[in-house]
N, C-alpha and C positions, 0 to 999 in steps of 0.2 A: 504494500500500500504506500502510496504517495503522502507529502506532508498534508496534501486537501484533502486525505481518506478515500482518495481513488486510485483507482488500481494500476499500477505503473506500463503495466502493457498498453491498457485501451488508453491512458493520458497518451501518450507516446505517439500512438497510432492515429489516435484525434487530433493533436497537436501540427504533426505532422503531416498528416490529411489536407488541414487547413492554409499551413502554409503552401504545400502541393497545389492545391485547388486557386489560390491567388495569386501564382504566379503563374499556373495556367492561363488562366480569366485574362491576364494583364497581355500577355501575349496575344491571345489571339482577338484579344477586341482592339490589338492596335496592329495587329498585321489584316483584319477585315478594313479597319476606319482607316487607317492610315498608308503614307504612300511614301516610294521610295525618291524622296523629290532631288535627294542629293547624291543620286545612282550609289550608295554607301553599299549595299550587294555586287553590284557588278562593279564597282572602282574596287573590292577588297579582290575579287577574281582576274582585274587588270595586272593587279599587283602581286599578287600571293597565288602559289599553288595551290590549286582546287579551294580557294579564299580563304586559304586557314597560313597565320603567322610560323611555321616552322620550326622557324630557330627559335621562338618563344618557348614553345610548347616542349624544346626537347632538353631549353637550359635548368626550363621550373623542374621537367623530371631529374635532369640529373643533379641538382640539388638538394633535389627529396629525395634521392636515392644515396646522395651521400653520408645524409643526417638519417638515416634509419639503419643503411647497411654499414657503412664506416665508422661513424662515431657511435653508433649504439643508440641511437633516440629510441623511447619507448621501452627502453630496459630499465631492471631494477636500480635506481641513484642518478636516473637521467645519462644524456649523451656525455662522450667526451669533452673537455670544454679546455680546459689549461693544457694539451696536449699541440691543442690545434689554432693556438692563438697566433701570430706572424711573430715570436721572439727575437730569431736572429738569422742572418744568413748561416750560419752555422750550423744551423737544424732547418733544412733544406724542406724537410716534409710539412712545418707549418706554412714555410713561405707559398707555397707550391695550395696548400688547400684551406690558406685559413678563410678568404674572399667568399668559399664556396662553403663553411660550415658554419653553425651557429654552437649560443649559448643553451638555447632549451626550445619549445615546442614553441612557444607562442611569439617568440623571437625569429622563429624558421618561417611560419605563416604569415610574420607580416611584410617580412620581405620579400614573400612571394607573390600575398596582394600586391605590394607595390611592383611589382614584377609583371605582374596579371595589368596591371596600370596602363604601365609606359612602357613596356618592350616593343608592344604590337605596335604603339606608334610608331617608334624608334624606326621598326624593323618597316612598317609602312611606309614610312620616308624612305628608309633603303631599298627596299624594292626587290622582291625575284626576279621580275622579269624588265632590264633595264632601258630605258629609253633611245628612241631611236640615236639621239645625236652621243650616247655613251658609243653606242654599237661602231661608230663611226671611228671613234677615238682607241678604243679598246679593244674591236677583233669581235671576230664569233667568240673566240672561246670565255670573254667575258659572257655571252649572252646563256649561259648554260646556270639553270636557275638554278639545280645544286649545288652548283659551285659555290653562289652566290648565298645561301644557305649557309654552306659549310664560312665561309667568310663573317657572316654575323656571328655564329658559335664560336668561330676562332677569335674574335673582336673580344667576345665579353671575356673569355679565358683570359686574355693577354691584357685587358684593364683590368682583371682583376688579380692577376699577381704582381703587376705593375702595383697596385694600392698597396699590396702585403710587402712591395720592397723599398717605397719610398714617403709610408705616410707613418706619422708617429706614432712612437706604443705597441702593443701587443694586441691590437684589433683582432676581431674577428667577426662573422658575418659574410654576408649579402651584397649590405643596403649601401657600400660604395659603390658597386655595379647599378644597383638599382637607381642610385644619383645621376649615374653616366646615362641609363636611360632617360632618367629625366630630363636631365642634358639637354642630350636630346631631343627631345620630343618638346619641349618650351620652344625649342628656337624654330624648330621645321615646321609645328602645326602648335600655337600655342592656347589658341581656343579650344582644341579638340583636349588640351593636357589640363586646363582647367577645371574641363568638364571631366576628366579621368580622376580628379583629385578628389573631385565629390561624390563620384560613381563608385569608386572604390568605398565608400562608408556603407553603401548600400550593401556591396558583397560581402564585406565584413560583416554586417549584421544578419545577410540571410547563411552562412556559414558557421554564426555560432546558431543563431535559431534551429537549424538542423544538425548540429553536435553534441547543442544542449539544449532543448525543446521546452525545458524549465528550469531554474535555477532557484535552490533556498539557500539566504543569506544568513549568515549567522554571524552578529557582533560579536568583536574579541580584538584584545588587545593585540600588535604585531611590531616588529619592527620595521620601519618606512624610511628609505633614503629618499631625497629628493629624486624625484623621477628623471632630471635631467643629467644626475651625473653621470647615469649610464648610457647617454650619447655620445657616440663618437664622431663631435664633431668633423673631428680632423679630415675624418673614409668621407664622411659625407662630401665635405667642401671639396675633397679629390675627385670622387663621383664628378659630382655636378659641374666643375671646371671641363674635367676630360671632355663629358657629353657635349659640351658649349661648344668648346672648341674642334672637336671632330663634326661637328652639325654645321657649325662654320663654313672649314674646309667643304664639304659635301657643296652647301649651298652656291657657295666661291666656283668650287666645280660645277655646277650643275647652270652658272649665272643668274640666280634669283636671290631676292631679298624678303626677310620678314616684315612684318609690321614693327616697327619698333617700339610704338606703343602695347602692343599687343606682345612683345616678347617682356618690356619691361612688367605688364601686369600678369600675366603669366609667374614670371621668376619671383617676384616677391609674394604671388600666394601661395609658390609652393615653397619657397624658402621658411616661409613663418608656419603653414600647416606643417612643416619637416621640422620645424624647432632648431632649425641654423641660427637662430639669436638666442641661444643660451650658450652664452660664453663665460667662463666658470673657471674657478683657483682653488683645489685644494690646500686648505688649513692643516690636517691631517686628524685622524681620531673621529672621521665621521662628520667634520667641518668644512664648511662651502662658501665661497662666495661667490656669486652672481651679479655678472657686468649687464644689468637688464639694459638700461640705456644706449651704453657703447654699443649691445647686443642688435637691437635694433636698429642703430644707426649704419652696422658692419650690413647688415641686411639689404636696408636700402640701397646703400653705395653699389655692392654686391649687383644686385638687380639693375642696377643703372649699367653697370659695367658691361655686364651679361648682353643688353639690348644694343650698348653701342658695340660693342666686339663684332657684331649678328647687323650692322648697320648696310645695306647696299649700296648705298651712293657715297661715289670716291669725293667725298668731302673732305677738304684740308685740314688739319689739326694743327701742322707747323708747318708752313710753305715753304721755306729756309731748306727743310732737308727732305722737304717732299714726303712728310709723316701724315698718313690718310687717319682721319677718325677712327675707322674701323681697326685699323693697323696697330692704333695706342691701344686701343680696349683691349684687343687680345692679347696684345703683349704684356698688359697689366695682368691679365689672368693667366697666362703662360708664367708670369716670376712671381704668382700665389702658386702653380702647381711646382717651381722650381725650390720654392724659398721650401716648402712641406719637405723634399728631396732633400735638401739640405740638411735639417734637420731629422729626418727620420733614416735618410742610410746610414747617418754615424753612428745611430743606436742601435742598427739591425749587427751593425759592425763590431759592437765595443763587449767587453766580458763582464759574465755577471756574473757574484762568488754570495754563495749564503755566507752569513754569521754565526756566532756564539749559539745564536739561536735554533738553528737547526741542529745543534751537538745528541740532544737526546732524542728527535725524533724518530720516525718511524718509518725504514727504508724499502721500498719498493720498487728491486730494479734500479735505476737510475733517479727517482724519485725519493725526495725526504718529504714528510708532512708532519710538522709539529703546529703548537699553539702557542707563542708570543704575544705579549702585550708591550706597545711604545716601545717600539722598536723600527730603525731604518728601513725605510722602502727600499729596497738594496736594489731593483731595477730603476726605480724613480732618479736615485741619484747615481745611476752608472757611468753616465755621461761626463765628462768631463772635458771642455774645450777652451781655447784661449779666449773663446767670444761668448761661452756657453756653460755654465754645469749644471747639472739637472738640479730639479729642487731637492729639498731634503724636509722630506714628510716622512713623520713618525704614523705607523700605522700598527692596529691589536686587531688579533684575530687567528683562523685558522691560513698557513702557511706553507704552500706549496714550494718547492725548488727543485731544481735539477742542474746542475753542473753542465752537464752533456749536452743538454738543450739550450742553457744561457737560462732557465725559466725560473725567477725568482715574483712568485704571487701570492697578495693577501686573498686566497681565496674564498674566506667567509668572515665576513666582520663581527668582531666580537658582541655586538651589540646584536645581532641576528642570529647570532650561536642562544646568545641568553634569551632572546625571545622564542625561541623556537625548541630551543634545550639538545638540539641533535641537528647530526645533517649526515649528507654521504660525501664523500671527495670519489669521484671517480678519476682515474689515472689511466694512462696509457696512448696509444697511439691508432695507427691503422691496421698495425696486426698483431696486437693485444690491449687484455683489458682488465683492470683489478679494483675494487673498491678500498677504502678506511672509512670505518663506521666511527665520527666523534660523536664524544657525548659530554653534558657537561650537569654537571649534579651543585645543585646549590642549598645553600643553609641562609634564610630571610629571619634574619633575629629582629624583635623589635624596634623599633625607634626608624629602619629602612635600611641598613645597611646588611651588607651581606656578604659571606665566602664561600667560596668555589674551586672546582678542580673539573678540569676537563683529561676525559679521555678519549685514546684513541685505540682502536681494533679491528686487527689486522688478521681474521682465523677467529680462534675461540675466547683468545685470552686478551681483556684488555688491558692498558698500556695507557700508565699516570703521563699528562704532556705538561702539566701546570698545575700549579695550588697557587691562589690569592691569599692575603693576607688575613689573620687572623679578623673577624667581627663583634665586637666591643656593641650588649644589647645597652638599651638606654637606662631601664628599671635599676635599682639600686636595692639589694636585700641585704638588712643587717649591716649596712655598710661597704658591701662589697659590689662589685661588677662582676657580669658573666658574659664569657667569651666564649665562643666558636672558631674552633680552627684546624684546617686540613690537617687530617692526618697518614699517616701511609697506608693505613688496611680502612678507613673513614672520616671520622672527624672527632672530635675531642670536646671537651667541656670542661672550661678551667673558671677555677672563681679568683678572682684579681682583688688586690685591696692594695692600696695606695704603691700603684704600680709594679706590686710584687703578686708571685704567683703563687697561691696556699695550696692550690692544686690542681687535677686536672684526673678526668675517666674520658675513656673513650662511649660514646653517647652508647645509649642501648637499644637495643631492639625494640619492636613495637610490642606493648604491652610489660615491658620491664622498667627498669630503674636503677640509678645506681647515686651515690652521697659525698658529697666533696665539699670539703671544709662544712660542716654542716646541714648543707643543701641537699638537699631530695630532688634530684632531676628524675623525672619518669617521659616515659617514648609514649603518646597516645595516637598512636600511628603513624602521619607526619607532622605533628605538634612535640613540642618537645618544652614541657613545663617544671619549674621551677615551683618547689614546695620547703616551705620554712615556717613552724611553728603552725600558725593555723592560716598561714597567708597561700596562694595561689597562684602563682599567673605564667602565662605565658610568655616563654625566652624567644623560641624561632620559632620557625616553620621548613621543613624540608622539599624542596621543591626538584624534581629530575625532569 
């Protein structure tokens, strides 16, 4: 039975019925009422084999095929994710697939909506079957529409490890190719990429409607990053430059120009729906600052750039040395995709070394995984140039590295370890694959504070990675304080009096008890109370 007391098949069935039955209805009362007045049927068959986008339809499969069959999507701990991020030329197999793999499900889906978006425009504008005055320039053997197929596949391949070798950080993803479509598709048709930016809200929602036909919410506490840290600006802005400028070229070749109005409104609604003006500084520890202002000002400019680069008419810019408008704007976005180069192949270049901190972790393979708190971002500050050193952000959490790889990552943030009390680290590459099961047990003593020990497990037997520091409750009995603090088989209970220690037991079991300096601690399952004379109360609370 369902949360409304009905029965989860026939909801299911009705549900779905319904949605079936309205997207029928919608179809065919506008393929009777309505007409094809912009030949969009036969211009898709002018242009596409048997009117279907090709190279689209075989890049979205081999993406999904990589994130199911290669990284393991949909297995127990999720896909592979810190194997296959772009870390270094040195580890040749992230460079080579990180463009084309994701972090988790719902990060693979949206970059294939946006795939589903803008490819077909993209690949629209390029054309199967190419126009007569190419044919002139280029030979029969341009005119052979597989070829020209295999040419868009081979395009997005080559932006896309192009991003994995010259854009900053350990990216990973799609959604730099899917930028390049966008590219794209702004500058060659940017009314049609408008309309694709809104149309895709539509597929997004009839794709969960049919995933998830109903959904019960249930409030609870979580831990929430700001949503935008986890954009990677940098892939995007590489995207969307590439697509600009190869759409350019095209046009340049082809002699037609955009609207320019119409590329400039284009680029800034999809720059702002893509969230290209969150430009943002890590503080370290879960701390953010956000340039909202600058952000949207990068945007505009951005956008203006975008449309004169895409400019047609040989308008002067500097007469002096014969510098066309068009000429500057690209050039201005050609030494945004150089200056990213410059900064990101000396990191794909430079060596990463764990610390002190991975001494006691937990090794797999090439792989350490322990849990640190405030401690060096050891990839963040690896850089070091005479014009340049990375920052140096203290970060707490769970902590991936590898030597072999260059891969030093805060993999789960201490603050979402404690919200969540567990996680999986999955590990490994494209031809294996291994989990560590952390887990983190905590003791909530009165007054709010609290101590902890995270473990890790590797097999059957876990493995101490951390103990925080002892927790001082707030109540005061007989004059003394009571403290909670890791111990090596659990946790301890000591009663404290003018900063000296009268004693200490290791806490008991549920439904036992044990007496230290006086005190009567008893375990009432995961309460753990404090008894003195005829007084009561409660010390912590045990939380796993």
């Amino acid at each position: 039975m369902s949360a409304l007391g009905i029965d989860e098949t026939l909801l299911r069935i009705v549900s779905l019925g319904a949605l079936a039955g309205a997207l029928l209805l919608c179809g065919f009362v506008l393929a009777r009422l309505g007409e094809d007045e912009n030949r969009l049927v036969a211009g898709l068959r002018e242009r596409f084999v048997f009117g279907i986008p090709w190279g689209t339809a075989i890049v979205i499969l081999l993406v999904y095929a990589i994130y199911y069959l290669v990284q393991g999507g949909g297995k127990p701990g999720g896909p592979i994710v810190v194997g296959f991020r772009s870390w270094s030329l040195w580890y040749p197999e992230s460079i080579l697939l990180s463009s084309f793999t994701h972090a988790s499900e719902s990060h693979l889906m949206g970059n294939l909506f946006g795939a589903l978006a803008f490819a077909p425009i993209a690949e629209y504008a390029w054309r199967h079957y190419p126009e007569n005055r190419e044919d002139e320039r280029m030979g029969d053997w341009w005119d052979n529409h597989y070829l020209r197929i295999a040419v868009f596949v081979l395009a997005v391949f080559v932006v896309g490890v192009l991003g994995s070798l010259i854009v900053p950080g350990p990216v990973i993803g799609f959604s730099g190719v899917v930028f390049a479509f966008a590219g794209f598709a702004l500058v060659t048709f940017p009314i049609a990429t408008v309309l694709a930016i809104l149309g895709v809200q539509v597929v997004r929602l009839v794709y969960r409607s049919v995933t998830d036909p109903w959904v019960v919410a249930v409030s609870q506490e979580q831990f929430v990053r700001p949503w935008w840290v986890d954009v990677a600006i940098q892939g995007h802005l590489y995207g969307l430059l590439v697509g600009v400028l190869l759409a350019g070229l095209l046009l340049q070749y082809r002699g037609r120009s955009p609207n320019i109005r119409h590329v400039f409104f284009a680029a800034v609604v999809f720059t702002v729906s893509r969230s290209l003006q969150y430009i943002y500084w890590p503080l370290g520890n879960e701390r953010y600052v956000l340039f909202q202002a600058i952000g949207t000002a990068a945007v505009l400019v951005l956008a203006l750039l975008i449309a004169v680069a895409v400019f047609g008419e040989e308008r002067m810019f500097i007469s002096r040395i014969d510098l066309r408008v068009h000429t500057a704007g690209a050039g201005v976005l050609l030494s945004l995709v150089l200056a990213l180069a410059v900064l990101g192949i000396p990191y794909n270049l430079v060596s990463v070394d764990g610390g002190q901190e991975l001494d006691d972790g937990i090794e797999v393979r090439d792989y350490t995984v322990t849990y640190a708190e405030n401690v060096p971002d050891r990839y963040a500050s690896s850089l070091n140039l005479p014009v340049y050193q990375g920052p140096s952000v203290n970060v707490s959490g769970v902590i991936v590295a590898s030597d072999e790889r260059n891969i030093w990552e805060r993999r789960i943030p201490a603050g979402e370890l404690a919200s969540q009390g567990s996680a999986t680290v999955v590990l490994g590459d494209a031809t294996w694959r291994e989990t560590v099961r952390i887990q983190r047990t905590t003791w909530r003593v009165t007054g709010g504070n609290s101590t902890y020990k995270v473990f890790g497990q590797r097999g059957d037997k876990p493995r101490q990675l951390f103990a925080s520091e002892p927790a001082i409750a707030r109540p005061v009995i007989d004059g003394s304080r009571i403290a909670i603090q890791p111990a090596e088989d659990f946790y301890n209970v000591a009663v404290i009096e003018n900063e000296s220690v009268l004693g200490f037991e290791q806490i008991p079991p549920g439904g036992e008890n044990v007496t230290v300096a006086d005190i009567t601690f008893e375990r009432d399952d995961k309460k753990l109370i404090a008894v003195h004379e005829r007084t009561a109360i409660q010390i912590g609370r045990f939380e796993r």
